[in-house]
N, CA, C and O atoms as a GROMACS GRO file, in nm:
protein
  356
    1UNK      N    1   0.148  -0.259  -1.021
    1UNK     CA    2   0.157  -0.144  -0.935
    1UNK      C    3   0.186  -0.192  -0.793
    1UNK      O    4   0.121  -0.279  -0.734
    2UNK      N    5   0.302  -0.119  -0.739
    2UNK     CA    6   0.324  -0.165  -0.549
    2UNK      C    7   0.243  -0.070  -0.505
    2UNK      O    8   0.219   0.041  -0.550
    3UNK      N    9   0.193  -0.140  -0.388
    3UNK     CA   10   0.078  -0.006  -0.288
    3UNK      C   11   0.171  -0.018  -0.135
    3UNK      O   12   0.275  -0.081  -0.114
    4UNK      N   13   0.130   0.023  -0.088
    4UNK     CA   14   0.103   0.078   0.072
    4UNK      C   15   0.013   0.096   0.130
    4UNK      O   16   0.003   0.219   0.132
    5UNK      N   17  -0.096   0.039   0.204
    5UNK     CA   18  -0.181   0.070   0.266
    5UNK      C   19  -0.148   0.110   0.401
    5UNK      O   20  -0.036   0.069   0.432
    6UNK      N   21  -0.210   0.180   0.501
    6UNK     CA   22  -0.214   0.194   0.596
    6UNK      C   23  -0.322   0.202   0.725
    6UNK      O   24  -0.384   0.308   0.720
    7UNK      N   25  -0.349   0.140   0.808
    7UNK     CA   26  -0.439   0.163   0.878
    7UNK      C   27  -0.488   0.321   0.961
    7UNK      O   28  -0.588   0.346   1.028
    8UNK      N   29  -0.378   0.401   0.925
    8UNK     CA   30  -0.415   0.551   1.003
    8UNK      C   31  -0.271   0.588   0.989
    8UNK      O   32  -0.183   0.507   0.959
    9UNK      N   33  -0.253   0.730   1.015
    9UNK     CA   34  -0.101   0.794   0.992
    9UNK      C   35  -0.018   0.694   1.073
    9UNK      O   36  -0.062   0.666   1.184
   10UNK      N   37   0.074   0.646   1.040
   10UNK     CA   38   0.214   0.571   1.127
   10UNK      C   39   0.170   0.496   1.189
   10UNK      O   40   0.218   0.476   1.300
   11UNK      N   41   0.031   0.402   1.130
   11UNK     CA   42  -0.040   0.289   1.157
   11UNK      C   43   0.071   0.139   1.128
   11UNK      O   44   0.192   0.124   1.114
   12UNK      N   45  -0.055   0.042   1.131
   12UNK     CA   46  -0.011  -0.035   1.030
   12UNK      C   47   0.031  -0.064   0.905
   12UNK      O   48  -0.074  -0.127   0.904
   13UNK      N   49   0.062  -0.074   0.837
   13UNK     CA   50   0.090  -0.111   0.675
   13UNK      C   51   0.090  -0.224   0.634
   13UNK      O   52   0.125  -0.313   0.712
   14UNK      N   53   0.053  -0.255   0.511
   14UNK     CA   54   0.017  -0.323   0.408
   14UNK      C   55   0.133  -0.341   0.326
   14UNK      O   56   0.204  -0.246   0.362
   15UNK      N   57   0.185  -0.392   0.254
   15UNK     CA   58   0.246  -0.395   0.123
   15UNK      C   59   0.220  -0.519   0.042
   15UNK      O   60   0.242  -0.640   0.055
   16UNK      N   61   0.138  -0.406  -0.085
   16UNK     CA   62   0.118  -0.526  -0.173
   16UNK      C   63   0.145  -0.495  -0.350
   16UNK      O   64   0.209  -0.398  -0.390
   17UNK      N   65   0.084  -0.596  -0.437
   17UNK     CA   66   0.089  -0.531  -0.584
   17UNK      C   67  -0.082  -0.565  -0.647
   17UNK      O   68  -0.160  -0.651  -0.605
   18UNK      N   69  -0.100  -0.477  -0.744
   18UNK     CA   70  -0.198  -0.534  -0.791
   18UNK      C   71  -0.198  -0.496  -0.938
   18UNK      O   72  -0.100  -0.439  -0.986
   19UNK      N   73  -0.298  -0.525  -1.007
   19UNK     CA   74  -0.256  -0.464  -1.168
   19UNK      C   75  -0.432  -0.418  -1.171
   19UNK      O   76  -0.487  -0.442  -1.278
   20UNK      N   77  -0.509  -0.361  -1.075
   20UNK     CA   78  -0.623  -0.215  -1.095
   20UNK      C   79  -0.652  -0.220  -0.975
   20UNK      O   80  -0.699  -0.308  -0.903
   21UNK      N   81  -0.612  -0.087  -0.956
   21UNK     CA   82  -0.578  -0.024  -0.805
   21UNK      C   83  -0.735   0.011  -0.747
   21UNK      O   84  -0.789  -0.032  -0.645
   22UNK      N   85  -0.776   0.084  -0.826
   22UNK     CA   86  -0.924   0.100  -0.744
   22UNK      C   87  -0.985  -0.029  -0.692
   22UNK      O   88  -1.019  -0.062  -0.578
   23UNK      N   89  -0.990  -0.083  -0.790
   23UNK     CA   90  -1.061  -0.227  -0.763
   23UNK      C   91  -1.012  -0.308  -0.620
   23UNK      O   92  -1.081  -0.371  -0.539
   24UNK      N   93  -0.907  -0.287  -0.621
   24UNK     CA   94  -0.831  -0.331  -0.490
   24UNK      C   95  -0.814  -0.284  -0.410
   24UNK      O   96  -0.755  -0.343  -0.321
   25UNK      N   97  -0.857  -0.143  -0.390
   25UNK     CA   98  -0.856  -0.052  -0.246
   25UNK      C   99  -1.000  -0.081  -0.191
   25UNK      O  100  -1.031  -0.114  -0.077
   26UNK      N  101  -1.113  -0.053  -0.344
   26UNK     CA  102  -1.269  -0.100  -0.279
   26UNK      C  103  -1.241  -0.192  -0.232
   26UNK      O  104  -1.282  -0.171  -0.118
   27UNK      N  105  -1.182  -0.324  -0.230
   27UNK     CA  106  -1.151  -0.457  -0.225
   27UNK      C  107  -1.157  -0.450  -0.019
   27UNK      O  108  -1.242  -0.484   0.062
   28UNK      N  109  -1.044  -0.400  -0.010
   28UNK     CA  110  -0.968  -0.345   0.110
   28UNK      C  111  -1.082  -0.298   0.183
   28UNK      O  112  -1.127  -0.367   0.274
   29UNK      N  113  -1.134  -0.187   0.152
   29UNK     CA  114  -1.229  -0.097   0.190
   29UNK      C  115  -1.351  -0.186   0.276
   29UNK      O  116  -1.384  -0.189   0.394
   30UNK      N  117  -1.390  -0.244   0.176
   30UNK     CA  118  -1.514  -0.340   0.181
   30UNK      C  119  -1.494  -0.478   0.285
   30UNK      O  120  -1.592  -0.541   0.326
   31UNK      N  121  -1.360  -0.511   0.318
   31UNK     CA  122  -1.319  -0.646   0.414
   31UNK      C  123  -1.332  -0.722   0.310
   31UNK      O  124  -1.392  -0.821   0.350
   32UNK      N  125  -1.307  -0.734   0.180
   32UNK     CA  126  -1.327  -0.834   0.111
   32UNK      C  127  -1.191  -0.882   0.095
   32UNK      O  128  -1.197  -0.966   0.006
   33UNK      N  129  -1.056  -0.869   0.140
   33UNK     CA  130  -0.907  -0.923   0.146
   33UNK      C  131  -0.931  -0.996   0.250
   33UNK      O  132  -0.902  -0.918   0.341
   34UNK      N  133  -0.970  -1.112   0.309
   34UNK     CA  134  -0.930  -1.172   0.410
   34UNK      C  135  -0.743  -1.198   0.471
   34UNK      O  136  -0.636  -1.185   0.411
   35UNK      N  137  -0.766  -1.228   0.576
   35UNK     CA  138  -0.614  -1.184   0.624
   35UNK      C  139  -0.568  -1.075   0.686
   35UNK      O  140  -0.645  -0.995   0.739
   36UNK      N  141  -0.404  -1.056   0.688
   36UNK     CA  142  -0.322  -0.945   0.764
   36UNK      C  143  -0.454  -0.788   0.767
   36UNK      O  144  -0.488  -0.714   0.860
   37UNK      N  145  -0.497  -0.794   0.621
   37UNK     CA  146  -0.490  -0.604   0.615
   37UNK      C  147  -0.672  -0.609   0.643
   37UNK      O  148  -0.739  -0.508   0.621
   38UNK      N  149  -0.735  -0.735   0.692
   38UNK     CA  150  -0.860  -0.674   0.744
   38UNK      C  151  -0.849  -0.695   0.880
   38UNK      O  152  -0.902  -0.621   0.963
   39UNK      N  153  -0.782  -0.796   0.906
   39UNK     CA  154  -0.749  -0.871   1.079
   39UNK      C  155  -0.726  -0.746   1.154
   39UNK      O  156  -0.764  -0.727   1.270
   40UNK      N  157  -0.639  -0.634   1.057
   40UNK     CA  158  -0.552  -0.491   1.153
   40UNK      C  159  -0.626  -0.350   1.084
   40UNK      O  160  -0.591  -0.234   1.107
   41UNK      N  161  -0.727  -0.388   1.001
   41UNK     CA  162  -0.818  -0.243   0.951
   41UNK      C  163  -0.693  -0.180   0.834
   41UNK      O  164  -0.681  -0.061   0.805
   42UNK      N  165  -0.631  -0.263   0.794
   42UNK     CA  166  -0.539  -0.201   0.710
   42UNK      C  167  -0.636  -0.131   0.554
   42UNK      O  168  -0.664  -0.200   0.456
   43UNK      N  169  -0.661  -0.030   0.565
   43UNK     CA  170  -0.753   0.012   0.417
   43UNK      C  171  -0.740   0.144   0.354
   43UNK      O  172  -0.789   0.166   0.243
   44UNK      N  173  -0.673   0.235   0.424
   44UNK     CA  174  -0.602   0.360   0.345
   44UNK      C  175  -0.465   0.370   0.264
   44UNK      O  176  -0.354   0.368   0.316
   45UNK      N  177  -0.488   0.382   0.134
   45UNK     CA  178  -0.394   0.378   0.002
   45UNK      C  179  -0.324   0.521   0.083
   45UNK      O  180  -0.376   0.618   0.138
   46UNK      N  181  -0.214   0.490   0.066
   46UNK     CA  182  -0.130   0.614   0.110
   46UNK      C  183   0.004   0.650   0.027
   46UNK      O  184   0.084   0.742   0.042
   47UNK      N  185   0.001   0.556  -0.056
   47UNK     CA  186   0.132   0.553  -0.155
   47UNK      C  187   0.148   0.401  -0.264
   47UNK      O  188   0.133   0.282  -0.239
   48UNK      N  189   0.172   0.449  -0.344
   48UNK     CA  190   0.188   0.353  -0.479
   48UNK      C  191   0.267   0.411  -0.617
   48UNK      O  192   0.279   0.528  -0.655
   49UNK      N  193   0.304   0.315  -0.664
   49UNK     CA  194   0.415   0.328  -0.757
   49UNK      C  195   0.356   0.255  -0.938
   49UNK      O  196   0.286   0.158  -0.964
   50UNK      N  197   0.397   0.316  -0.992
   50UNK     CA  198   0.312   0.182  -1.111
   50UNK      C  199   0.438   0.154  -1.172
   50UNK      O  200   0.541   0.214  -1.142
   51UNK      N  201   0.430   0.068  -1.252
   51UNK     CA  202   0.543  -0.021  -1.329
   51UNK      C  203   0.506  -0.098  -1.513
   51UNK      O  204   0.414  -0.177  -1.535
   52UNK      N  205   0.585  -0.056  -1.596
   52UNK     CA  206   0.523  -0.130  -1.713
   52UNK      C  207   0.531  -0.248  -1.699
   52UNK      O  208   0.485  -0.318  -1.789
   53UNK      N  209   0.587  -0.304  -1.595
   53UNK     CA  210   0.599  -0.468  -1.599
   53UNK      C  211   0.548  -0.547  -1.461
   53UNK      O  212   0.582  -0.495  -1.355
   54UNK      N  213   0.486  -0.640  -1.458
   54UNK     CA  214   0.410  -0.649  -1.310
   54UNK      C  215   0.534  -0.698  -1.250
   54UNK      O  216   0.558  -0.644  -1.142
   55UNK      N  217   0.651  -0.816  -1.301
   55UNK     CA  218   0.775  -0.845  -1.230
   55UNK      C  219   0.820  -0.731  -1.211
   55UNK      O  220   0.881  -0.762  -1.109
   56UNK      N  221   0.848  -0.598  -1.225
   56UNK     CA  222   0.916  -0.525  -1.136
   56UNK      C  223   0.862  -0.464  -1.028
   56UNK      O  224   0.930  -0.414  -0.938
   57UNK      N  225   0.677  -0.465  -1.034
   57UNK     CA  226   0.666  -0.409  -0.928
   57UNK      C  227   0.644  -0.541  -0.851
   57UNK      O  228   0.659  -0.499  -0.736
   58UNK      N  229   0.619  -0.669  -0.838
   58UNK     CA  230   0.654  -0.793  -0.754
   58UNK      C  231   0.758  -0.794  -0.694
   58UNK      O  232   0.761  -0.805  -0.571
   59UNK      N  233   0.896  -0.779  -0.792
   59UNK     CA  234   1.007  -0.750  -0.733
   59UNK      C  235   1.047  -0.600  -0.637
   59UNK      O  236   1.160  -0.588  -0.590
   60UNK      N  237   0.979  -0.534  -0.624
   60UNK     CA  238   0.945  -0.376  -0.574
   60UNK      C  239   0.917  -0.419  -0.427
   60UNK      O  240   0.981  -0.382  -0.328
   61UNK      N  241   0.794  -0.518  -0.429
   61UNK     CA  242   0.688  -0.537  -0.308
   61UNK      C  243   0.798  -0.609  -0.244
   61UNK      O  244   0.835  -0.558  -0.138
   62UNK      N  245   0.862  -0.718  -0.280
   62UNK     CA  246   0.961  -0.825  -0.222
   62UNK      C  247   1.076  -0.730  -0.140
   62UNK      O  248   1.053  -0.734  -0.019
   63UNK      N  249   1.153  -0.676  -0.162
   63UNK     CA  250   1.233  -0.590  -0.150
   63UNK      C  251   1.188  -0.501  -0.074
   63UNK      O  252   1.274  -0.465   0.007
   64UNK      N  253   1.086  -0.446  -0.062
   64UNK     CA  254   1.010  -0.347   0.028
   64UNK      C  255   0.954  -0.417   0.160
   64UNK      O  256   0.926  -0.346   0.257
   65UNK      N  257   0.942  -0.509   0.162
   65UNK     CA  258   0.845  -0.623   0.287
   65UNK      C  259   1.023  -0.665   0.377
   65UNK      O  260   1.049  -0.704   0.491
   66UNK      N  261   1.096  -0.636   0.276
   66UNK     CA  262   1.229  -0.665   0.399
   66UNK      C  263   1.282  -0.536   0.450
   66UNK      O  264   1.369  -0.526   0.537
   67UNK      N  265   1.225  -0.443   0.393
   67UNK     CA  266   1.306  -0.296   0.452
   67UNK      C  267   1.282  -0.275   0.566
   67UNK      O  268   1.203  -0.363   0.602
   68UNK      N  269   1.315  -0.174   0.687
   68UNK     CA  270   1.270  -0.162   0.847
   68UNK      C  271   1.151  -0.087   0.826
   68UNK      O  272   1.095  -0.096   0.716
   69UNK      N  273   1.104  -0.013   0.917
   69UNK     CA  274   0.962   0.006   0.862
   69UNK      C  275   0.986   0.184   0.873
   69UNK      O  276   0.930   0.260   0.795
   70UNK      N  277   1.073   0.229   0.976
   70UNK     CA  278   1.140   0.370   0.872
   70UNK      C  279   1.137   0.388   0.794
   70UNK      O  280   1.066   0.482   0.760
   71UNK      N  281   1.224   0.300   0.681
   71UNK     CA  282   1.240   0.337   0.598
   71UNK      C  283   1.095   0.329   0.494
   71UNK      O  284   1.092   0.407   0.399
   72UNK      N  285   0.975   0.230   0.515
   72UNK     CA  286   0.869   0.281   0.456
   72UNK      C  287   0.811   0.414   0.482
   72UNK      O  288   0.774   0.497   0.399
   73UNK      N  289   0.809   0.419   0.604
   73UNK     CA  290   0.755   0.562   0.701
   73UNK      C  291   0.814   0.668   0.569
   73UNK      O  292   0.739   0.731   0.496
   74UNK      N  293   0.920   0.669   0.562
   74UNK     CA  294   0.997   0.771   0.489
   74UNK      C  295   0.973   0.780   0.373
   74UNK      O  296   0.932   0.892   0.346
   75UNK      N  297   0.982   0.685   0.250
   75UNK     CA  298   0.899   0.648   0.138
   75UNK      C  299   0.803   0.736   0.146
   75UNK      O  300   0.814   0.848   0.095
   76UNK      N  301   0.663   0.685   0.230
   76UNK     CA  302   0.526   0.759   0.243
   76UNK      C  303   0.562   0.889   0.231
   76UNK      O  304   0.517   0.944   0.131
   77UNK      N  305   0.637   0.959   0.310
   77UNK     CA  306   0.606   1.076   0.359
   77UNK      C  307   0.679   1.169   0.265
   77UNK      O  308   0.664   1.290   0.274
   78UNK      N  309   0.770   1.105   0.159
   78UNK     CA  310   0.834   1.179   0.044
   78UNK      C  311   0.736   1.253  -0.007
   78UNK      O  312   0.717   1.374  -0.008
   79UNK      N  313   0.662   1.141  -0.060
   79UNK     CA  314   0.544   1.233  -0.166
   79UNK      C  315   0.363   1.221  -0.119
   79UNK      O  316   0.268   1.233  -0.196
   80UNK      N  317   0.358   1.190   0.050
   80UNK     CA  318   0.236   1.200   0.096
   80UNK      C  319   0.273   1.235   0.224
   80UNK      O  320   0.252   1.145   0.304
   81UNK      N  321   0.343   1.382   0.291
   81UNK     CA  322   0.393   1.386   0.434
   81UNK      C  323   0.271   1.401   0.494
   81UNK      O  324   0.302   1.394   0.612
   82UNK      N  325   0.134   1.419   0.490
   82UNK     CA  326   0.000   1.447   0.556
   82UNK      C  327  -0.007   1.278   0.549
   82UNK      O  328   0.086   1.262   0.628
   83UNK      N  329  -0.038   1.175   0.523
   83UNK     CA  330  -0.062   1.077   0.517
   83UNK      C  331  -0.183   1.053   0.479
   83UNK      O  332  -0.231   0.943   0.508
   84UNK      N  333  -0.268   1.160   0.397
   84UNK     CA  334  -0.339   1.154   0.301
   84UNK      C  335  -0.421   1.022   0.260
   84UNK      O  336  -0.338   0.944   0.215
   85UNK      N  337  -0.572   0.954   0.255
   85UNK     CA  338  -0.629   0.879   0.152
   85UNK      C  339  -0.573   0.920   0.012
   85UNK      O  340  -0.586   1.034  -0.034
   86UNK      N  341  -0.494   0.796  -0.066
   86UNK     CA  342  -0.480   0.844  -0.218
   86UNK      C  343  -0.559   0.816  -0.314
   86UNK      O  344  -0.538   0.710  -0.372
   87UNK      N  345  -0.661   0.893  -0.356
   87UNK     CA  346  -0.780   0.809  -0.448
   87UNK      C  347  -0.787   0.879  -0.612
   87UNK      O  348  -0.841   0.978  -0.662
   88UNK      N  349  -0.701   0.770  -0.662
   88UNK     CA  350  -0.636   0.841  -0.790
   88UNK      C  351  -0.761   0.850  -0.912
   88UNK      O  352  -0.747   0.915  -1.016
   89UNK      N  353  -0.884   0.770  -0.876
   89UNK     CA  354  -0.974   0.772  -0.991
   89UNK      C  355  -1.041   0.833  -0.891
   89UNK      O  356  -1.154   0.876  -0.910
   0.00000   0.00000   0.00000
C-alpha cells in the first residue's frame, strides 16, 4: 500500500509504503518512525492506495517522491479535498 501522510492541510508530507496500514499510522502517531516524518510531526494519513503486489506500490512511492509537490497536493485533494484524518479500520 502507498500512503501520504501529512503534517496538517498543505503541510508537510510523507510518502511511503507499507503492507498494514494501521499498524503504521499508530507507528507514526506514537513517534515511533524515527526520522523525516517525526523530525516535521508528519502523522495524518490523508491518502493511500493499495496494490496486489508490494513492487507496484514501491514502484508507486518511487515515482511519486519525484513528482512536484502540486501535483501530490492534487492527488490528495481528488478523493480527500477537506484533508481529512483517513482511519480506514
Amino acid at each position: 500500500m502507498s500512503i501520504i501522510l501529512a503534517s496538517k492541510p498543505r503541510g508537510t508530507l510523507y510518502i511511503g509504503v507499507t503492507g498494514n496500514l494501521p499498524v503504521r499510522v499508530e507507528q507514526h502517531k506514537a513517534g515511533q518512525v524515527p526520522g523525516f516524518a517525526a523530525k516535521y510531526g508528519v502523522n495524518r494519513l490523508v491518502w493511500f492506495e493499495g496494490f496486489a503486489d508490494v513492487r507496484d506500490a514501491i514502484d508507486r512511492e518511487k515515482a511519486m517522491k519525484k513528482w512536484y509537490r502540486k501535483w501530490k497536493i492534487e492527488l490528495i485533494e481528488k478523493s480527500n479535498p477537506n484533508w481529512e484524518e483517513l482511519h480506514p479500520w
